[in-house]
Structures are given as C-alpha cells and as structure tokens.
N, C-alpha and C positions, 0 to 999 in steps of 0.2 A: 310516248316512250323516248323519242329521236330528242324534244325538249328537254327528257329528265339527264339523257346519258350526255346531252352536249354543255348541261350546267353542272353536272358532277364533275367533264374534264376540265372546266371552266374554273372553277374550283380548286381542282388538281394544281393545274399550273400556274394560278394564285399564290397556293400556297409555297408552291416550289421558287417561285419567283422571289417570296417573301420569305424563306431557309434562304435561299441564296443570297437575298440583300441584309438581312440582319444576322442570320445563324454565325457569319465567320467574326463580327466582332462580339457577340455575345460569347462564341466561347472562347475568345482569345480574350475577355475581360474575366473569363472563370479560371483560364490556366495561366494565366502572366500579371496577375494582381500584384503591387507592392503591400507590407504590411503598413497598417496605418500609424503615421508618427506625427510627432509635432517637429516644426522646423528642427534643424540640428543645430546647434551652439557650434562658431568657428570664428578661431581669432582673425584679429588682424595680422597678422606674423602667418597663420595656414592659406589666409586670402593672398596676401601679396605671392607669399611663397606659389602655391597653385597655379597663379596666373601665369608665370613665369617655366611651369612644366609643358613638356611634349610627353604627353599621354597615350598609349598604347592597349588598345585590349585584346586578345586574342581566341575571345570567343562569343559571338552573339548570337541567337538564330533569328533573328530578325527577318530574315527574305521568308522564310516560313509561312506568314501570316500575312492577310488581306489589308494592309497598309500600307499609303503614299508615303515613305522614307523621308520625302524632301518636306513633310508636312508635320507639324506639332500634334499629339493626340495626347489626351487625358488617360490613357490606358497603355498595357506594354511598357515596356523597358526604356524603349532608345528608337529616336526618329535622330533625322539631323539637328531640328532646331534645341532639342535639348541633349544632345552631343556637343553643339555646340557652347551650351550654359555651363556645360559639364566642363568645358575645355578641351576635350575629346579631340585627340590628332588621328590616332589609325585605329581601325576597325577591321578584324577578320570578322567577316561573315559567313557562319557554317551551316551548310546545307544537311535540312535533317530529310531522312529520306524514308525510313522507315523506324517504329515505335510500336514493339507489341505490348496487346492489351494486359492490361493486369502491371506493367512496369513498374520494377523493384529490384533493388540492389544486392538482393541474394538470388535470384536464379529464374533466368527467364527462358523459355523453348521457344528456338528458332519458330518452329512451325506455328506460336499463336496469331489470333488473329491483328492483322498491322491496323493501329491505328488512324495514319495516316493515310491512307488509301481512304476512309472517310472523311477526313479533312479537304484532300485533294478535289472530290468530288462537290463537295459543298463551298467551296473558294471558286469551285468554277477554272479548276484547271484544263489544260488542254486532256483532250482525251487520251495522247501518246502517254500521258504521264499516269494513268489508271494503272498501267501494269508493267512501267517500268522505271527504275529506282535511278537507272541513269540518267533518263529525260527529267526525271523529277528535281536531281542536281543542276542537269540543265537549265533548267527552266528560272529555279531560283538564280544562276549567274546573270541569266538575260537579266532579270528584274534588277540586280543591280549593276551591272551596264549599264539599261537603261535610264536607272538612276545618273548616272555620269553624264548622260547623254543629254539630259532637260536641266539637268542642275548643275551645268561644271563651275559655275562661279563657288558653289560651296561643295562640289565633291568631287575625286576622281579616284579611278580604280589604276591600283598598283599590281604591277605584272614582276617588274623585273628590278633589280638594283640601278639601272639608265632611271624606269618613271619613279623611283622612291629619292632618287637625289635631285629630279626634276619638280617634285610634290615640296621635298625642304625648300628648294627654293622659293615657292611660290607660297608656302606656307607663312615664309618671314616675312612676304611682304603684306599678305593676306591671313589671318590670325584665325581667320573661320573657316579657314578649308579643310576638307576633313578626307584622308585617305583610306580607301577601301581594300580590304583583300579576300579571296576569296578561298575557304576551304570545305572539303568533306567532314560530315558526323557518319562514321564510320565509312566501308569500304564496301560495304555490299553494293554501295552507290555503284560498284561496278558492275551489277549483274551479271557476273560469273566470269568475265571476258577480258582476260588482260588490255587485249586492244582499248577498251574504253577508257583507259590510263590516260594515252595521247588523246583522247577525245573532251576528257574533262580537262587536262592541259591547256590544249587551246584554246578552251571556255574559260580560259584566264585561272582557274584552279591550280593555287601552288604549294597549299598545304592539305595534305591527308591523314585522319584520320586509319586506323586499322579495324578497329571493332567501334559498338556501339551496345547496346544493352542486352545482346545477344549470340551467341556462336558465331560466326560465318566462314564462308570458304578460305579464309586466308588465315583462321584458328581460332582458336576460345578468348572470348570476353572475361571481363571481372566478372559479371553478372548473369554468366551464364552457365551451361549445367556440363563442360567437357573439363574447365581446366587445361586446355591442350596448349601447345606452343605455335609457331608459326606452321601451318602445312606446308605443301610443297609448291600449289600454289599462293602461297601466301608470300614464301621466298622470292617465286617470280615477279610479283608483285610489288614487294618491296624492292630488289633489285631495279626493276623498270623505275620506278618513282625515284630510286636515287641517281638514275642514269638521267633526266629529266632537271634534276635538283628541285623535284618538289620535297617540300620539307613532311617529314612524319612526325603524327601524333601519334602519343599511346595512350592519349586519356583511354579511358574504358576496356583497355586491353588486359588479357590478365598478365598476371603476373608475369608467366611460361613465355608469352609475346614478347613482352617487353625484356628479357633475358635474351630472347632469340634473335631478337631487332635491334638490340645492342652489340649482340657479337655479329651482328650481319653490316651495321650500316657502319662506314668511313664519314659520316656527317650528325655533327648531333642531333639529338631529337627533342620532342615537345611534350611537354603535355599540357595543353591548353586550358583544363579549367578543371582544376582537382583541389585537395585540401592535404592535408598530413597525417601520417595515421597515429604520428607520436603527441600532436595538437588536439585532432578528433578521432576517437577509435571509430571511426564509421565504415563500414564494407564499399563505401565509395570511394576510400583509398588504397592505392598500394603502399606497402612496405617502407617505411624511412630510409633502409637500408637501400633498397631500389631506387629510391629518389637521388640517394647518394652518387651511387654506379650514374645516372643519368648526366648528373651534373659533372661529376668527373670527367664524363668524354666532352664538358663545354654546354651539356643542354639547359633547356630552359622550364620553370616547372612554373607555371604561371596558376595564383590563386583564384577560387572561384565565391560568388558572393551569398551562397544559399545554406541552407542548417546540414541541408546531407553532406557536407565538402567541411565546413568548417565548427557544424554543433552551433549556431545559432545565425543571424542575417544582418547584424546590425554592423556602422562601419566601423567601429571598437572592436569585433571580434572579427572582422577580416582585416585591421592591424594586426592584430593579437596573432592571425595564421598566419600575417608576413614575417612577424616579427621572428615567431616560430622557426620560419622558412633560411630565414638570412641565419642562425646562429646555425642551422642544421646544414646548409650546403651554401653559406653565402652571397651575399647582398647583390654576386655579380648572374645569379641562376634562379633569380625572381621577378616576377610579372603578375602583371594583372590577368585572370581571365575568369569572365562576371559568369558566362552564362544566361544573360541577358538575353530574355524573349525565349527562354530556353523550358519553358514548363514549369518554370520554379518560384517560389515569392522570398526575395531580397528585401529588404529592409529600407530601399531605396532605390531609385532611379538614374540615369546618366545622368540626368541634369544636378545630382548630388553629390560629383565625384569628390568635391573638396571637402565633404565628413571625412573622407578617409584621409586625406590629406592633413587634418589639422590633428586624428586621430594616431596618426604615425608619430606627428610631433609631439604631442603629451605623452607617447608610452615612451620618446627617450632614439627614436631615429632620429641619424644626421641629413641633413637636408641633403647630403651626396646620396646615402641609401635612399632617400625617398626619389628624388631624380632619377634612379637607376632602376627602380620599383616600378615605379609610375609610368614610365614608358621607355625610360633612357635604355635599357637592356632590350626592347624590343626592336628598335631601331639599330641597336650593333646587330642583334640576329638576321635580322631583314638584310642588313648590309652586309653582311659575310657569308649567307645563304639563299635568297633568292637567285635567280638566275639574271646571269649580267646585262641581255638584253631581252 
C-alpha cells in the first residue's frame, strides 16, 4: 500500500513539475499568437525612412508571461532582440493584474472568477502574489528591473525626465538601446488602499491605468455593468497620482471616468491602446467626441494593433486608424499603443514595425506625421510629464 501511495505522489509532482515547465509557454503560445502572413512588401523610401525614427509604444504586457525579455522567442509579441529589428526605442510595460473569466467588451462582473490567479500559480509566482493584485504589479516591475540589471548594454528603465534625456543620450551613440517604462492595466492593482499609490511609485510605476475590464473601487469601466463615474475614492486616487506626476490612463474606463478625470486632472491624460469609434464601431471604444475633449486638454490617444480596437490587424488598417486619428484630433495627439502580449492576435510582431511605416507612406502621410506618430509625440509627453527626477 506504502509502495502504491508513494508512486501515485511520485506521479503527482511529476506531473506538477511538467504544468510548471511547459503549461506557461503553451498557453502563452494559445493567447499571444500572431495571424499568419507572408513577409510584408516595404519600399526602400519606408526602410530608410524607419531607420531614421525614434519609436515609442505605450502599451505591452509582456512582464506578464514566463519569458527571458533579453532573449529572442518564436512566440509572443516583443522580447528585446526583435524590438530591436523593430527599431523599437521606448516601451511601457503594463502590468496586468487581474482578468475575469468569460472577458468581453460588453459587460463583465467584478465578482467573476479572475483568470489570472491561475496563471500566477502555474508561472510559479511567489506565493504573496496568490491573493494580491499589488504584489502582482509588483513583482512584474521587479522582472523588468531586473531586466535592466543583466542587460544594461541593450535596456534601461526610465523613471523620470533626468533618466529619459540620459537614455537619448546614450541612445545616439548606441542605436539598440531600448528604454523601458513601467505602467498599471487598471487600478484595482491597488488593492483597495490609497497608500499603495506611493508603493507602486517607487517600484518605478509612472503611468496608471483606472479601470480594466471590470467595475472597481475608483468607478465603472467601459466593460462593465455600473456605468458609474469616478467614486470618491477614485477622486482620491486620482488626486494622489497627480500629486506624484504619475501620468493616467483611461483606456478601459468608461465613459462617466473619463468625463470625471478630465474635469479633475490639471495634466493631460492617455489612453494607451484604444481605437476610434468613428473608424471601428466596436464597444472597445469611447466616443470620438471624448477623444476630442482628451486631446484638447494636450492628451495623447495612442492606437492599438488588434480587430477589437481598429476592425481588423493587419498594418494597412492600423494606418487607416492613424490616419483616422490625425484628421480627428491631430497628428500632434497620436501614438502607438500595440497591445502587445496583451491576449490579442495582431497581424504582426515588433520585429515588423516598418509595415506600418511604409503603410503610412502609401495612404498619403508626411514623413513629419509619421515621425510624430511613431514615437516623436511620445517622447514630448515623457518630457513634459514625467517626473523631473
């Protein structure tokens, strides 16, 4: 009997050992698949041009998932060495924290059950981060810290306006260095607690998200079932972050938030990786009109590269959503944000950024709008909104 019960546990944690080493890239090759293409057609004129840009994206999830960043993989989005094919200068990287089951763009309840709490468990996270959403943010900053830390020849994590003009420098002289920055996918990442504001702060986090697929305590999502505006700790919240100059996102927020968080903040705001709802009617945008109000106060609406955000993936239709973008609130209030590693299947990978580049240029942008597109607008934001040291 002692024989049977100690090869069953023998077994057991076999198999556990074998979930653990293969499960996390198997499903991160079911949820971050590219669609399949054949190379893309790109002149000589989108080549030179490309080489020549400083590329900015402002939204990946990459720290997410069980992979060596400093290392090339056949699967996923974006590591460095094909950031770097890409061209790729700055990268935010946003920390997902929580994901309920069922996730969809008309209406999700707080209370289902979170995805990610299985994920966590099967990546082989620490165990603080089983049952909290702050350690979870946490913990993805460390991973990319420590990315900074083994790889500073090709990476470094930007804090403040001092390391983002100390990063240009070293950028001119070095063409492959790729700058990091660190943000939340939504705000629950606070676990209820103002305090955790300054705690994600010093974990180098300088942009926040508000919502994510779901209600939370700071108000209603696009995709959730209140509709509500900011609460009252949300105001706090928001108040604290711009006391701080971490910059706010309203991707995912609804509507009511993003009205609320406009008439609240003296700094403008983001929205990291959305589409147009006058380009694609999809429930994963807000309002044109909205977009408008955002830009007016100086903000930034950066595009994303997936069907739900722009109605199809390829990099012909995420011109077509720039192009969109620029005649609707101007060439100077557009950005990239891919979404990348983010759940979604794009039509391409970092290491592809120049399809869109050469695709800007056949629908008829001037190489100034593509330069300000492509990163040049991200880098004014950075420089007039992070925090000076």
């Amino acid at each position: 009997m002692k024989k049977i019960v100690l090869t069953l546990l023998v077994l057991f944690v076999a198999l556990v050992l074998v979930a653990l080493g293969l499960g996390p890239a198997y499903l991160e090759k079911t949820m971050n698949s590219v669609s399949p293409h054949s190379p893309y057609s790109v002149s000589e004129r989108a080549k030179t041009l490309h080489a020549s840009l400083l590329i900015g994206d402002w939204h990946a999830d990459s720290a997410l998932w069980d992979r060596d960043l400093s290392k090339e993989y056949d699967y996923g989005h974006a590591d460095i060495p094909r950031m770097q094919q890409g061209n790729m200068a700055l990268q935010m990287f946003t920390t997902v924290t929580k994901s309920p089951a069922g996730q969809n763009y008309d209406s999700n309840k707080t209370s289902a059950r979170d995805n990610i709490t299985s994920l966590v468990v099967i990546q082989g996270w620490p165990i603080k981060t089983w049952n909290s959403l702050t350690e979870r943010a946490l913990f993805q900053a460390e991973k990319i810290h420590n990315l900074a830390r083994r790889d500073g020849e090709n990476f470094m994590v930007i804090q403040s306006q001092t390391d983002l003009a100390i990063f240009l420098e070293r950028r001119a002289l070095n063409p492959s260095l790729i700058g990091g920055l660190l943000g939340t996918e939504g705000s629950h990442a606070l676990d209820g607690n103002v305090d955790n504001i300054q705690r994600l702060y010093d974990s180098g986090f300088r942009m926040m998200s508000l919502q994510h697929f779901f209600d939370n305590k700071l108000g209603g999502s696009l995709h959730g079932l209140s509709g509500l505006g900011l609460t009252e700790f949300g105001r706090q919240a928001v108040t604290q972050m711009l006391a701080l100059d971490i910059m706010i996102d309203v991707s995912h927020s609804s509507e009511s938030v993003v009205r609320d968080t406009l008439g609240l903040s003296d700094q403008p705001l983001l929205v990291s990786h959305t589409g147009f709802q006058g380009h694609c009617d999809s429930p994963r945008n807000i309002s044109d009109l909205l977009m408008q109000k955002i830009a007016e106060q100086g903000g930034l609406i950066a595009v994303g590269f997936w069907d739900g955000a722009i109605c199809d993936n390829t990099p012909k239709s995420v011109a077509a959503a720039i192009n969109y973008g620029i005649q609707l609130v101007g060439a100077d209030h557009v950005a990239l944000g891919s979404d990348f590693d983010g759940s979604i299947t794009p039509g391409f990978d970092t290491s592809e950024l120049v399809a869109i580049t050469h695709e800007l240029l056949e629908s008829g942008a001037t190489e100034s709008q593509i330069r300000q597109v492509m990163g040049g607008n991200m880098v004014l934001f950075l420089q007039n909104n992070l925090p000076k040291h």
